[in-house]
N, C-alpha and C positions, 0 to 999 in steps of 0.2 A: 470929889464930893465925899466926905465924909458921914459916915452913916452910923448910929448910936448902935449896941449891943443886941437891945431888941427888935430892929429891923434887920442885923444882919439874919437874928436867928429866925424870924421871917420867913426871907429870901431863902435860907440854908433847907427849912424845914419845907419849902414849895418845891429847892430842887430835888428834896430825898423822895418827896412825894413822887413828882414826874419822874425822877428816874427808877424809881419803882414799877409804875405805871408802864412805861416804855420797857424795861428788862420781863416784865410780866406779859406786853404784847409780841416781845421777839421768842420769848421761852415759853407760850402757851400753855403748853400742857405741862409746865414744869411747877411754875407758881400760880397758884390759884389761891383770889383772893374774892371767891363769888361776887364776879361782875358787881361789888358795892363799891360805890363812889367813897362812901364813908373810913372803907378796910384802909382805901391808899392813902386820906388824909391821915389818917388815926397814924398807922404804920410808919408815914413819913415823917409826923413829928415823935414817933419813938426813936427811929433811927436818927435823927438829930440830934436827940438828946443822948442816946447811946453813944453816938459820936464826939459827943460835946463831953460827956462826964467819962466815959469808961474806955473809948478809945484809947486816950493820951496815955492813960496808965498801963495798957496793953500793950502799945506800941512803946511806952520808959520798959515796961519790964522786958519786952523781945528785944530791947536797942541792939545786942550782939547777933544775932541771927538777920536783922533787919542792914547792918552793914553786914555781914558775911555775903550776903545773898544779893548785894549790891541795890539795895530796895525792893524785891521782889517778894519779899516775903507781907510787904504793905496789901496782897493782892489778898494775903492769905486772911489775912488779918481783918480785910474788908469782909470776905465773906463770911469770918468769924460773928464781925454785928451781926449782919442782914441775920445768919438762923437766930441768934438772939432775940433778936426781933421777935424773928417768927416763934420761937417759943414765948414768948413773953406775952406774945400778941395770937392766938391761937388762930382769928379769921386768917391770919396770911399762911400760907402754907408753902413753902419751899420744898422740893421733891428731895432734893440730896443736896449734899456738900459743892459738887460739880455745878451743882444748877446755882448754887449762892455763890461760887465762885465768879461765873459768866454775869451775874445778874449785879455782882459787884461791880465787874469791871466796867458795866454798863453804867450803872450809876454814877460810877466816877466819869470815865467819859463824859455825862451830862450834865456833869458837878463841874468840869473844865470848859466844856463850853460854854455853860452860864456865864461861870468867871469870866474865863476872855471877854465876853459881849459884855459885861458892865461893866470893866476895866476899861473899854473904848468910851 
């Protein structure tokens, strides 16, 4: 099924939310986004968008680092957005670098199960 640009980024911007949301309930005391329902929609459609405009261009300018490291460096670079975010976005608050690291890889995680589930 084919799905227009604006529904993807939708779906994209519900999963940055939820996996925000969930990396925020496994990291408690790391991200605080005072218990507002509004911080993780707000925040998940910045991190979309950060994703969507600023990522590609992070990840063309690391291309050499990103193969050297065999992909590994995509971990770093994730939690590169999330504190941008959180500076950008000042209700969210990420504790450190550590904690955007974990909170990325979480996100991504539930950025891959989406996918799979609507891939079937």
């Amino acid at each position: 099924m084919k799905q227009g640009p604006i529904i993807r980024f939708l779906v994209y911007w519900f999963v940055c939310g939820l996996g925000i949301f969930i990396a925020s309930a496994l990291l408690h005391q790391q991200i605080n986004y005072n218990d507002q329902f509004r911080v993780i929609v707000i925040a998940g459609f910045l991190l979309a968008l950060v994703n969507l405009v600023v990522k590609p261009i992070i990840v063309l300018l690391s291309f050499p680092a990103i193969l050297l490291s065999l992909g590994l460096f995509m971990i770093i670079i994730n939690a590169l957005m999330l504190i941008l975010v959180s500076e950008i976005y000042k209700s969210l608050h990420i504790a450190s670098f550590v904690t955007a690291l974990l909170a990325g890889m979480v996100i991504g995680l539930v950025n891959y199960i989406v996918a799979r589930i609507l891939d079937k």
